[in-house]
N, C-alpha and C positions, 0 to 999 in steps of 0.2 A: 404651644397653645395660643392662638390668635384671639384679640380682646375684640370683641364686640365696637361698634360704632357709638352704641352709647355710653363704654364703657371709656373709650379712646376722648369722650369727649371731657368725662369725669377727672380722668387723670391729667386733664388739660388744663382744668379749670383748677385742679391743686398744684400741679406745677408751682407758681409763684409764692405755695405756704410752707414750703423746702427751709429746711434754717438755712442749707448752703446760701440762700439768696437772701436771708434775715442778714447774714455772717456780711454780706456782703457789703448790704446797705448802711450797715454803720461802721464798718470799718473802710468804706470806698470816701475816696475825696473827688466831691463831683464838681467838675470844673464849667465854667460859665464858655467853652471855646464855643465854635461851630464844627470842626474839624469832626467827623464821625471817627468813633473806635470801634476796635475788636477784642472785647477782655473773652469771650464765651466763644468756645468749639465744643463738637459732640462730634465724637469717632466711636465705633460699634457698639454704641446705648449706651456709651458712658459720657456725661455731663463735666465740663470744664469750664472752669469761672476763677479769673485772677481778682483775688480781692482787694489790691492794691496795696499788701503789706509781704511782700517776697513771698508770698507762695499760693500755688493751685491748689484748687478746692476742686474736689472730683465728686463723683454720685454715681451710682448706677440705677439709668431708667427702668430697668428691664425687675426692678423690685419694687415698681410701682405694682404689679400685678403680684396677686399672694398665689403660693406656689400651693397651696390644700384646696386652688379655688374648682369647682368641678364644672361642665358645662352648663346645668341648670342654672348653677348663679350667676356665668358670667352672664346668661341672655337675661339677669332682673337686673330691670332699673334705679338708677336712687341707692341704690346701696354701698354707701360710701364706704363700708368694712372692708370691703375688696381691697381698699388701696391704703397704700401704709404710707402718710405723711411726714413720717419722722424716721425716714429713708439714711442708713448706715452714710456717711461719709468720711472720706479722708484729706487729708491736708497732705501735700506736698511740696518739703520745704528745700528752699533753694540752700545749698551750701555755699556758695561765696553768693551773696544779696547782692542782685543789683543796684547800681549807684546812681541809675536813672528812672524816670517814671515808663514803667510799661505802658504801653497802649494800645500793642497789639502782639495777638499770641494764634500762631500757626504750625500747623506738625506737619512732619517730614512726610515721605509716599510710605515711609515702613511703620509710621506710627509711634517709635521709638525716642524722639528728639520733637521737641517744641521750641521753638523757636519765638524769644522773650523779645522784643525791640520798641523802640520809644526816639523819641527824635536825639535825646544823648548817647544812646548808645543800643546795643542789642549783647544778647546770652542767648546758651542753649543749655535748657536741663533735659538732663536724659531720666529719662520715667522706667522704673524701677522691672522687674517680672510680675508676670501676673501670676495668682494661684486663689487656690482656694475655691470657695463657694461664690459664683455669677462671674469668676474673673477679676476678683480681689485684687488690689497692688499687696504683695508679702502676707495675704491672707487675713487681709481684712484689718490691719492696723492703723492707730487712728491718724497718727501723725510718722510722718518719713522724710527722713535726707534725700533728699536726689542730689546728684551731682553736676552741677552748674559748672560752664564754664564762658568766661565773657569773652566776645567777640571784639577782636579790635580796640580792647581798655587801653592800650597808649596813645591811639591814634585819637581816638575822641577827649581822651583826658590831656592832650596836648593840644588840641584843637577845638578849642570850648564855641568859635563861631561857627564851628563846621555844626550842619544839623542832618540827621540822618532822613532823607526823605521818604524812601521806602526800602522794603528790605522781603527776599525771598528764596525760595530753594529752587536750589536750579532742578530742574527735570529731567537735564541728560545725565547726570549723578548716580553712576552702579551702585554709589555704597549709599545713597540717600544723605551724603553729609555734608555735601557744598551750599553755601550761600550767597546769593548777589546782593549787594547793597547799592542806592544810588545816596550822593551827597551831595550838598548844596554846593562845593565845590567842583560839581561839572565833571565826576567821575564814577566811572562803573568798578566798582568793585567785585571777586570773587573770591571767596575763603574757604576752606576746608576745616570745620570741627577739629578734625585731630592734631594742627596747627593753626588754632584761630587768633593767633599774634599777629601774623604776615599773610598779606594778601598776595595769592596766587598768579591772579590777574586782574592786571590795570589797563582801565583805556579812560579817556581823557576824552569825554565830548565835545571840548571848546576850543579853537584854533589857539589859542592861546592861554595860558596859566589862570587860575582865580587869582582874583585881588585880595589881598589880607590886609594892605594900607587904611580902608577905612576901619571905623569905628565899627561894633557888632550890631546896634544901635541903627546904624545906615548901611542901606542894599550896595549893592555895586552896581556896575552900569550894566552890566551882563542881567541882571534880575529885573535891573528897570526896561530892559528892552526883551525881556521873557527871553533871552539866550542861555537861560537856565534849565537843565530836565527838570520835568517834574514830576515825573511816573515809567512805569514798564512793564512790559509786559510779554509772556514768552510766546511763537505764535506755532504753527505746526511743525512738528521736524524733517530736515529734508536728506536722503541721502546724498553722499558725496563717495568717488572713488576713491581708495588709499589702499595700496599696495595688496594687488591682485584681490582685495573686500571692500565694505560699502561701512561708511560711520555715517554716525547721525547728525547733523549739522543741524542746533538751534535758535533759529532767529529770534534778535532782542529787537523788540519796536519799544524804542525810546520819543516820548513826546514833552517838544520845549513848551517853557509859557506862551511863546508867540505863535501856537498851534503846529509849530511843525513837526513833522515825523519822521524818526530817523530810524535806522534798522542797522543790527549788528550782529553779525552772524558768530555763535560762540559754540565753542565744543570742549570739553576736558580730556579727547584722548587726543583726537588729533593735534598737534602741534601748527598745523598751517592756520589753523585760527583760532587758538588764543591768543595770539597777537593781530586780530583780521582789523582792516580799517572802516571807519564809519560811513556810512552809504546813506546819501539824501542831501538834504533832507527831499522826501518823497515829491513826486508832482500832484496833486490836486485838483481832481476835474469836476463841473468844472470851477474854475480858478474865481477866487472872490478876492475882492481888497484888503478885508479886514483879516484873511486868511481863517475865514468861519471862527475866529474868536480868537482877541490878547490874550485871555485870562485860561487857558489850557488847564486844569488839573489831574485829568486822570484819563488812563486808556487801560482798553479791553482788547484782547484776542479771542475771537469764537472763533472757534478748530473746525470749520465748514467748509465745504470746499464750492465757490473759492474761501479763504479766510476774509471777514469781516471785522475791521477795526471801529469801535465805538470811542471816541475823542468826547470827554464829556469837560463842560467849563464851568467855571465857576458861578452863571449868570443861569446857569440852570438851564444848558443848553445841549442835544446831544444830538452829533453827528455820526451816521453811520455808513462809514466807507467801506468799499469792495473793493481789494487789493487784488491787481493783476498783472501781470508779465505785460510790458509795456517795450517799444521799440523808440529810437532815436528820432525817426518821423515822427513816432505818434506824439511823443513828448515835446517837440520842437513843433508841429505842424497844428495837425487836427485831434481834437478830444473823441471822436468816434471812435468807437472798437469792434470790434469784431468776437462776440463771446465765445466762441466756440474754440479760438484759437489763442482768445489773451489766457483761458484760465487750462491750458495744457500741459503748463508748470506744476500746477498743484494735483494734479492728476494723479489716482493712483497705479493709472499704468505708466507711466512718464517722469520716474524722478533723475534722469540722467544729466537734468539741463541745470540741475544743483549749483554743479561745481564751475558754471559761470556767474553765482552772483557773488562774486569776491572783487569783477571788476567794477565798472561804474554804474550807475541807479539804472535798476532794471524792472521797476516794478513804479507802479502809480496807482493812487486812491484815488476810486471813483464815489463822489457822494452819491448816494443812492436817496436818502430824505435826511433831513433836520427837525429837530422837533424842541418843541422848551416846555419843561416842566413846570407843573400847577405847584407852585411851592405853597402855597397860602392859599385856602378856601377862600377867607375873606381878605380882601384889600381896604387895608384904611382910606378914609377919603384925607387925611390929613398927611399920607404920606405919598411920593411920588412912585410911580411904577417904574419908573425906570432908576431906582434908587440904587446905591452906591453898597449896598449890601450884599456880599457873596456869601456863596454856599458852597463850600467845598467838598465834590460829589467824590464816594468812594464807590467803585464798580466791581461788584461779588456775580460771579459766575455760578450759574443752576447747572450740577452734577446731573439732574436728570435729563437734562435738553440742552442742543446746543444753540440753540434757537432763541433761548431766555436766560434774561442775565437781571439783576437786581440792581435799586440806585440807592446808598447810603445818603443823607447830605444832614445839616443840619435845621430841617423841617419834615425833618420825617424818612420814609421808606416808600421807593418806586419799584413796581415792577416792569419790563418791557419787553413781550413776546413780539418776534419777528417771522408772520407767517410767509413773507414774501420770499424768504431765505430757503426755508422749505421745497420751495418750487424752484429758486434758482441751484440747489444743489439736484436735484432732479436733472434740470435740464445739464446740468454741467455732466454728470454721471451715465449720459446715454449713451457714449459711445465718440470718435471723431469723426468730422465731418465728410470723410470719406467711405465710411462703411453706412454709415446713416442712410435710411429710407428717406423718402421724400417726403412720405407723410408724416412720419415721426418728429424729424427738424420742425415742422411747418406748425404741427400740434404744439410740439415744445416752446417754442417762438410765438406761438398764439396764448398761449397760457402765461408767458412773463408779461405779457403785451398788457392784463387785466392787472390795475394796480392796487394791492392790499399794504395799505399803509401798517404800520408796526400798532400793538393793542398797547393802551398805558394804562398801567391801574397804580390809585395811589393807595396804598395799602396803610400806611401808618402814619396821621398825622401827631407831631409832635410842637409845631408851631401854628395854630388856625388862624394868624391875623400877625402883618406888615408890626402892630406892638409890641406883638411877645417876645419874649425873646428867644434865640434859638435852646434846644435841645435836640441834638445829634442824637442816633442810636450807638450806645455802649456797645453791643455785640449784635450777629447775627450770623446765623449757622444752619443748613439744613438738614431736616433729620430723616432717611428712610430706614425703614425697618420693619417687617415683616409683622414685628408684636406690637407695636408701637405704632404704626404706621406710617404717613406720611404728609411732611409738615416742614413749616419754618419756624424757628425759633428764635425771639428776637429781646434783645435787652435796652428797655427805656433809659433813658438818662437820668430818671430815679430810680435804679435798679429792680425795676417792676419786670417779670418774664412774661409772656406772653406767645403766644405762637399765631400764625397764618398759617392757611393753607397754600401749598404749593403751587406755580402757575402751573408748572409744567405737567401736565398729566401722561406723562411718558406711559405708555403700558404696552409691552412688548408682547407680539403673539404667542402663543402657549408651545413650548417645546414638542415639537409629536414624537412619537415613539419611533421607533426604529424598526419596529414590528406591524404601525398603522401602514394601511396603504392611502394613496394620496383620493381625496375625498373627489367623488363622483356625484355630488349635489347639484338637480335643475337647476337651474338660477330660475326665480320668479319671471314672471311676465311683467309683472309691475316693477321689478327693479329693474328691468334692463330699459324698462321707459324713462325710468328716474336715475339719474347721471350722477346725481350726491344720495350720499343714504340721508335717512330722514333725520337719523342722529345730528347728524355733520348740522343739516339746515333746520334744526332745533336751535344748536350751538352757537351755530350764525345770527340766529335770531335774537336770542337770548345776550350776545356778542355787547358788552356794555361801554361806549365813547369814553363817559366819566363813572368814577365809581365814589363811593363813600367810605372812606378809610377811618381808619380804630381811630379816635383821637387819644392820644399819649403823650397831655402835656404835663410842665413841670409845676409844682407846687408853686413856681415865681410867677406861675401864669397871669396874669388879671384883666376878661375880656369885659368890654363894657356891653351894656344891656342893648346897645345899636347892635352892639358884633354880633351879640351871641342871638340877635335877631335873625340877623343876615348870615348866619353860621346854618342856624335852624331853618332856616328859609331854603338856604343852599340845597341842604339836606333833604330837606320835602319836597324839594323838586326835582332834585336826581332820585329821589326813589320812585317819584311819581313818574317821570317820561323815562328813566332807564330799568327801573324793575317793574311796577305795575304792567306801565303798557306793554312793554316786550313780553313781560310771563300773559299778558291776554293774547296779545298776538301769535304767540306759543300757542297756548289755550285751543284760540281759532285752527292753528295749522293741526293743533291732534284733533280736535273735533275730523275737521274735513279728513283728516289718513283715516280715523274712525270709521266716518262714514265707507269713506273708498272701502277699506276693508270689511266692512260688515257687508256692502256689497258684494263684493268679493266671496265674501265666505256664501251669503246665500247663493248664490252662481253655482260655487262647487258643491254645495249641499244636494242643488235639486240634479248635476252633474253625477251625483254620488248615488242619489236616487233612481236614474236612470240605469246607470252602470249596474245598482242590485237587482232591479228589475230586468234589465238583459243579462245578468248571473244566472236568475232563478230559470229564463226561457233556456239557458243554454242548458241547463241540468237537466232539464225534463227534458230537451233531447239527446242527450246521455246514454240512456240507456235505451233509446232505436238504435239510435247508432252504434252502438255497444251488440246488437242483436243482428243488424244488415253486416257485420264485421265479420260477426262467427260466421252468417249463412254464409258470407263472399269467398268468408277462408274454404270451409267446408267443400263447398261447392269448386274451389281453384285447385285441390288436392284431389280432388275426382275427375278434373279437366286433365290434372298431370298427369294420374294413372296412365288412364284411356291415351295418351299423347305416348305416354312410354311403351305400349303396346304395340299403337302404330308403327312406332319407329323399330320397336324390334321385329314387327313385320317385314316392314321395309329394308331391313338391314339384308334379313335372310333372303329377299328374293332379288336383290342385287346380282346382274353377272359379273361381279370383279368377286373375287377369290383371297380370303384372308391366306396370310402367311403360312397357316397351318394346313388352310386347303388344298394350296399351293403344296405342300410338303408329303401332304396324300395323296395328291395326285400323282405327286413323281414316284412314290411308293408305289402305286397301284398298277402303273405302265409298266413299271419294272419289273412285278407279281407274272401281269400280262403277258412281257413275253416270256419268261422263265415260262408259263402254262403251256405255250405254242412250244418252245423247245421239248417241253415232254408229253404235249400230243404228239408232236411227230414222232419221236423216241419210240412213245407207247404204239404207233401204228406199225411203226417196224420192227417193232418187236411183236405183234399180233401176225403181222405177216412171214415173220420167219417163219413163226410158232404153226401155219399154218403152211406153210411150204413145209416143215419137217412134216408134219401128220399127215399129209396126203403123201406124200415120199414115202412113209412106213404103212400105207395100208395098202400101195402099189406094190413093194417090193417085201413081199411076205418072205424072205428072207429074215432071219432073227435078225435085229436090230443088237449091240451089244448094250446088252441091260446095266440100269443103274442100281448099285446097290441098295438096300432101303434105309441108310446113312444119308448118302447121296439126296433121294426124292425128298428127304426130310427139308435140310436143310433148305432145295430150290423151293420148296412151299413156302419155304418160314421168309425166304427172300417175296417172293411175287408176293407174298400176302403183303409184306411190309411196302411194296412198292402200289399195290390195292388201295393201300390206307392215307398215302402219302394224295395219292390223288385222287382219293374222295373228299381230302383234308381241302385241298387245293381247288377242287369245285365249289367247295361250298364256300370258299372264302370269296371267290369270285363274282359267287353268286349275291353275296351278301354286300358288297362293293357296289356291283352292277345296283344293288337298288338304291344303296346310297346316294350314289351320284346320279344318277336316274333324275329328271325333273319332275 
């Protein structure tokens, strides 16, 4: 059952009256850093918040809606009964308590292990079976053991200066149970859960050992010269050959304080690169002095092809590089590229050329833009802008897009969609430059050529003014979900919950059926004029430079009545030139489509009018034509007759001779002469007949008489020979007229 829009907004708005988040607030110790955390995740509508006393607090969202609710109530408004505020939850408690402060907490791809880590140390508790009613942990009980185990407790508990910088799962992991760790000591770490005492794999990003000689008190010179990592990050995986199959080889982009970027390609089955050596640091096009910023703290991989590394600093600074397959000219000579051929690496018809980046730097970051963050609406006039205060930006990746990614820091919450990336994965995806049309390259090439810089929205101010002091966001987590819908969910630094809405409005085309046939729809006349749909150049229009974020400061806030002038002034002026005038200039552009189409529509109306009116002419000649049809028929059926006649006239009076006539004729010659052999027969036998009777009436002499046996008999023959050829004339005769013309 899917909630309503008003009803999604209700349950938005009680979100923060959860005791989980009550539980939270007075048992959390909220510290004055800048450093943003991550206590809150949400994995398949269920809620997670570390309350800072050894255990997770869980919820399930999906009992915000009451299950007897029917569809008439869910479409009424206001009716807060729907939603049940004092929502079942459970505790999940660690069995061996961590010995350091949590800070951040992330689950594994199988959902099974959460992943505890804090700059002294890190744990994995494994979360329980699910049952019950909505997917209960052991069916719904209030408080649970999980079974905790810490990561690495000798190695931190003997190395109290070492500090954990960041800490993740690796994603080439069958079993989901490896962990990388980075440490202030200039080492990559890899663990396995099921032996998390000793590390699997070690690599050492420094030409040389850390220093332990100073004090903890004092950096070393490695940190003073940013020769230290300070982040990581995993980037697309690439295959590799290995014994007659293909593994998956995952590149590590490690970035030092002094901006640079290094890459280390890691895998857990192959053996030829858990021990691979460090490649870089990267080249950098093009090339600055300051190497785009000392103060490096955090990097991003968007899985785009090509991949885009976001380096964001501590000054509130973010660059966004294009990483590409780079040759020894182009890195020693000239910064020009050739796109079509640098990004044939990341291709996905093209992973073969893998298994050469083991040797030396084969890849270079091309800056594509830089931008710097609005940390503070208002700027004191008493404090310098270019002040000595950092912001250490933590970068969260949007599941829904690869396009948009999020900025943690301690002033709040950035968003920053990159539609330019868009088009460049486009153009990279058409095809090689050798099967390419000419039009296609040229169009593709025409369209990167129009520059849409990146959209920044500042979503959550938590600092409004250079005075306040900072507050970092505690958590932030994105939530889709069908019943729920779709949102971000973010936790203030006074444990206040809160959600935004998503940048990303991913909406993927609707599955067709397998039994649809593929659609046969005009296209309008008016949209093949119009090259964007109207939506799109709504959007664009609408498309906001600066925007006005939640403000979510801390109870230590105290702005003075100049600020909160100039705060309010801020405000009414970004709403004035970015939402007023853009929704009239909206406004004007649907008026005018209005217009067009109500044009339009009259055009086909009086189109539609004519069409019935030559409907009605053509009916009413219907039925002549229906009546010249029958005479035509009638009348061609009387033509055939009369035509069949002819021809059988004509058949018959043809002098050629059918086959049968043919066959009576040769019958009838043959009758013929048989007739002529017994006229002659019969003549001579008439002549005997009359030579004996004049011989016996000369010679009166008795003739010797025949008996009257005898005369019998010859009568009974001459008659029979009488009959034979009376048979025989007449059949002649009957012939004769036959064939007769």
């Amino acid at each position: 059952m899917a909630a309503s829009m008003e009803n999604v907004s209700e349950w938005r708005l009680l979100l923060n009256s959860l005791k989980i988040f009550d539980k939270f607030r007075k048992r959390h110790e909220f510290s004055e850093g800048t450093e943003p955390k991550n206590l809150l995740a949400i994995r398949e509508g269920r809620l997670y918040v570390w309350d800072g006393e050894s255990r997770l607090l869980t919820t399930n969202l999906h009992d915000f809606l009451s299950s007897d609710m029917t569809s008439a109530e869910t479409d009424s408004l206001g009716d807060l009964t729907l939603f049940q505020t004092n929502l079942p939850e459970q505790s999940l408690l660690c069995t061996d308590t961590p010995f350091f402060k949590v800070e951040h907490i992330s689950f594994n791809t199988t959902g099974q292990q959460v992943l505890l880590w804090g700059k002294q140390g890190a744990s994995v508790l494994f979360l329980p079976h699910r049952q019950g009613k909505h997917g209960s942990f052991q069916g719904g009980k209030g408080r649970i053991n999980c079974r905790t185990i810490p990561v690495a407790e000798r190695f931190f508990s003997t190395n109290p200066s070492v500090h954990l910088l960041q800490a993740s799962w690796h994603p080439g992991s069958d079993s989901a149970s490896h962990v990388v760790f980075l440490t202030s000591d200039n080492i990559i770490r890899i663990y396995d859960t099921s032996n998390a005492a000793k590390a699997m794999q070690v690599t050492k990003l420094g030409n040389e050992g850390p220093s332990y000689s100073l004090s903890p008190s004092h950096t070393t010179f490695e940190v003073a010269l940013g020769d230290i990592a300070v982040a990581f990050d995993f980037g697309v995986p690439l295959e590799v050959p290995s014994n007659n199959s293909t593994d998956l080889v995952y590149p590590l982009y490690i970035l030092k304080g002094n901006g640079d970027v290094f890459m280390l390609l890691t895998s857990l089955q192959n053996r030829r690169y858990q021990q691979a050596r460090l490649q870089g640091p990267l080249v950098m096009h093009p090339p600055a002095e300051d190497n785009y910023g000392l103060d490096a703290c955090s990097i991003l991989c968007l899985h785009s092809t090509p991949p885009v590394l976001v380096v964001a600093t501590s000054a509130g600074f973010l660059h966004h590089c294009v990483l590409l397959n780079s040759y020894e000219d182009e890195v020693a000579g000239s910064a020009s590229f050739r796109m079509s051929s640098a990004v044939s690496l990341y291709s996905d018809k093209d992973n073969t050329r893998a298994a050469s980046l083991e040797g030396s730097t084969s890849h270079s970051l091309y800056v594509y833009e830089s931008l710097e963050l609005s940390l503070t609406p208002v700027l004191s006039e008493n404090e310098d802008l270019d002040s000595d205060i950092s912001y250490p930006i933590m970068l969260v990746k949007d599941d829904q897009s690869e396009h948009c990614f999020y900025c943690c820091h301690g002033a709040g919450l950035h968003s920053i969609s990159l539609p330019w990336l868009e088009k460049m994965e486009r153009f990279c995806n058409i095809g090689e430059p050798e099967t390419l049309e000419e039009s296609e390259e040229t169009e593709g090439a025409s369209e990167l050529q129009h520059d849409q810089p990146c959209v920044v929205q500042h979503l959550v101010c938590t600092k409004p003014s250079e005075s306040c002091p900072p507050a970092p966001v505690l958590g932030l987590s994105p939530l889709v979900d069908p019943l729920l819908g779709s949102m971000m969910v973010c936790l203030s630094s006074e444990g206040e919950c809160f959600v935004t809405p998503l940048v990303s409005e991913k909406k993927g085309s609707p599955i067709s059926l397998a039994s649809e046939k593929p659609s046969e729809e005009v296209i309008s006349p008016l949209r093949q004029l119009m090259r964007k749909p109207f939506q799109q150049q709504i959007k664009e229009i609408l498309q906001r430079d600066v925007s006005n974020p939640i403000l979510k400061t801390s109870t230590k806030t105290e702005l003075t009545l100049e600020e909160s002038f100039k705060l309010l002034q801020r405000a009414t002026h970004i709403l004035r030139e970015e939402y007023i005038l853009k929704q009239d200039q909206a406004r004007e552009e649907i008026e005018k489509r209005v217009k067009i189409l109500e044009q339009q529509k009259q055009q086909q109306l009086a189109d539609l009018a004519d069409c019935r009116r030559m409907e009605s002419q053509i009916r009413d000649h219907v039925s002549e034509l229906a009546e010249m049809y029958e005479d035509a028929q009638d009348k061609q059926e009387e033509l055939l007759q009369r035509v069949g006649v002819v021809l059988h006239t004509l058949q018959n009076q043809l002098p050629i001779l059918s086959e049968a006539e043919q066959g009576m004729r040769t019958d009838l010659m043959e009758m013929e002469g048989k007739l002529t052999n017994l006229e002659t027969a019969l003549s001579q036998v008439k002549k005997k007949f009359g030579y004996h009777k004049r011989g016996s009436v000369k010679s009166p002499s008795p003739s010797p008489g025949l008996s009257q046996s005898q005369q019998t008999q010859l009568k009974t023959l001459l008659k029979e020979e009488n009959d034979k050829i009376s048979e025989l004339i007449a059949e002649v005769k009957n012939l004769t007229t036959v064939v007769a013309p």
